[in-house]
C-alpha positions as CSV (number, residue, x, y, z in Angstrom):
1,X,8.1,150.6,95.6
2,X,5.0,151.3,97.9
3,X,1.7,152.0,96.6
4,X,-1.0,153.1,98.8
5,X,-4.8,152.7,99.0
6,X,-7.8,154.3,100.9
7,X,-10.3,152.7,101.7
8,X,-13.3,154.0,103.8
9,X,-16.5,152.3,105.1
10,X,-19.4,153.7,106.8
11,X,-22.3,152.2,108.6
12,X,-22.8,148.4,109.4
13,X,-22.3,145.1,106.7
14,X,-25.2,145.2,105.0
15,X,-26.2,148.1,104.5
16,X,-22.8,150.3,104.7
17,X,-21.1,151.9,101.7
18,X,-17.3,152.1,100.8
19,X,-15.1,154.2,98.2
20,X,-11.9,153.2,97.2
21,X,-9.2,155.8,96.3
22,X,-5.8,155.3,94.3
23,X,-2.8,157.4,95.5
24,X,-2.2,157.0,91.4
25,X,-5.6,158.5,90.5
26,X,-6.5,156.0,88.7
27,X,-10.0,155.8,90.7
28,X,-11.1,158.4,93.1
29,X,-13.9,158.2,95.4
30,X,-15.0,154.5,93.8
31,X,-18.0,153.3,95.4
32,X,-18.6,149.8,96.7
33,X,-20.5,148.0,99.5
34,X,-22.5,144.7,100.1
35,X,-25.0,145.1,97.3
36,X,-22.1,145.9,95.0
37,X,-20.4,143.2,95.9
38,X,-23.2,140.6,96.2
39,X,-26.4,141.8,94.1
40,X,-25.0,143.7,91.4
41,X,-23.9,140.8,88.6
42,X,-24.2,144.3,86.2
43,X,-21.5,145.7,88.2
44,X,-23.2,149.5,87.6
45,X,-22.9,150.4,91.0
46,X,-19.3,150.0,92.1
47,X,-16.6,148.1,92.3
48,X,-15.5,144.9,95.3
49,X,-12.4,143.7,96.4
50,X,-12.9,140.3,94.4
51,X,-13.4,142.6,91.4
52,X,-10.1,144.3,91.7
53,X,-8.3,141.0,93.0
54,X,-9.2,139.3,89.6
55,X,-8.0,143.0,87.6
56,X,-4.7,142.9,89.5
57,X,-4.2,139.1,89.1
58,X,-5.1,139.6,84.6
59,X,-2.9,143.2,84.4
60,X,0.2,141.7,86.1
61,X,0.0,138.4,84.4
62,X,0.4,140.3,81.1
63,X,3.5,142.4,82.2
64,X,5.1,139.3,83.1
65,X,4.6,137.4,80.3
66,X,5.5,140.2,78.0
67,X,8.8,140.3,79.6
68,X,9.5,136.2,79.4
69,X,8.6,136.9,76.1
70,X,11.1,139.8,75.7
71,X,13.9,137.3,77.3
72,X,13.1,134.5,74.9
73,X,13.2,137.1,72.3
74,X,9.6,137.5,71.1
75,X,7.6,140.7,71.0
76,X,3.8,140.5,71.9
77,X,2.1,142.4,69.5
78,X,-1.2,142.0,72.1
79,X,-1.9,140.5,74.9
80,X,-5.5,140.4,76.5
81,X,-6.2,138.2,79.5
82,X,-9.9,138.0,81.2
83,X,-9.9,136.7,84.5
84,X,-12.7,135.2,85.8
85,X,-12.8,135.2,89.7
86,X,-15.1,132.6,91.9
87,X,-15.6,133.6,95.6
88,X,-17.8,130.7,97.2
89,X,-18.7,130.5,100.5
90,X,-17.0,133.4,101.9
91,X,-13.6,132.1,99.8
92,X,-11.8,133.4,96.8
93,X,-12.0,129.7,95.6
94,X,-10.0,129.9,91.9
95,X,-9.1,132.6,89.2
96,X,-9.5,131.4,85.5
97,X,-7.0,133.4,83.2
98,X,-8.3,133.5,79.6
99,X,-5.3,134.7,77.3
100,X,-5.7,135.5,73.9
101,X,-2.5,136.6,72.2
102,X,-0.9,137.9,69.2
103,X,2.7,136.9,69.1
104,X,4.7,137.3,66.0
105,X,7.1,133.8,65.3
106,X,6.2,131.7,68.0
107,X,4.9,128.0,68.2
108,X,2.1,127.4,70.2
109,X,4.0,125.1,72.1
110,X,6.8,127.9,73.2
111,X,4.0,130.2,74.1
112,X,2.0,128.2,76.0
113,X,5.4,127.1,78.1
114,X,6.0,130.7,78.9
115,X,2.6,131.5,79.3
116,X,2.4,128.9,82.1
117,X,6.2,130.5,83.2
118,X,4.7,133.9,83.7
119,X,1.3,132.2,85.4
120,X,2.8,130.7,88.1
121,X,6.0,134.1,88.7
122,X,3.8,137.0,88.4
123,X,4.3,139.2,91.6
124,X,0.3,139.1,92.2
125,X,0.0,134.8,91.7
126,X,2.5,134.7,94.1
127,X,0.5,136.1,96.8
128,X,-3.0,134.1,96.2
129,X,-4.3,131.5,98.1
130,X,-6.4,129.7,95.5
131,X,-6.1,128.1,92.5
132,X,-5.0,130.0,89.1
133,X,-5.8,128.5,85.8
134,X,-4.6,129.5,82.6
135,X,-6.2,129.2,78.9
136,X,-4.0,130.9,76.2
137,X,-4.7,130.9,72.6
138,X,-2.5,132.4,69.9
139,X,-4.7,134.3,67.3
């Protein structure tokens, strides 16, 4: 599988703008630049890489761990994950994974041992340089 996506940038750092666009469609034309990305905390005006890093990192964590589930014989009823991304200094320093789940028949204990299975094999953890941290909760 290959997946492709354009990105264009006009003008200098600062004051440049960007859009982002999906070969899926699932964005088109998605605006971002250095005030999007540093001054924005509302995140009205666009998108930034760290944004989409963190959205990757929180969608592929719950595929995974839907299908370690689905090998230990449970079915997730839901699965919603917030990841909260800290760039410091120029450096994607850590990714905190917030997991609330609803899982039919399961202990907490069995969950959270998959949970942490799925956390540290997802195809996107895989690839990061920082420091992933997971907090699940069965509700």
């Amino acid at each position: 599988m290959k997946r492709k996506i354009n990105a264009i940038w006009s003008g200098d750092g600062l004051d440049g703008t960007g859009i982002l666009t999906a070969q899926s469609g699932a964005f088109n034309n998605m605006p971002y630049s250095f005030k999007t990305r540093f001054k924005n905390d509302d995140g009205q005006l666009g998108t930034n890489p760290e944004e989409l890093l963190a959205a990757s990192l929180a969608g592929c964590f719950n595929m995974k761990l839907s299908f370690v589930l689905n090998e230990a014989n449970f079915n997730p009823e839901e699965l919603s994950t917030e990841a909260l991304l800290s760039f410091e200094d120029g450096e994607v320093t850590s990714i905190e994974l917030k997991l609330n789940a609803k899982v039919p028949g399961i202990t907490d204990e069995k969950f959270n041992e998959l949970a942490k299975e799925a956390k540290e094999n997802c195809p996107i953890s895989g690839v990061l340089n920082c420091q992933i941290n997971l907090n699940s909760h069965l509700v």
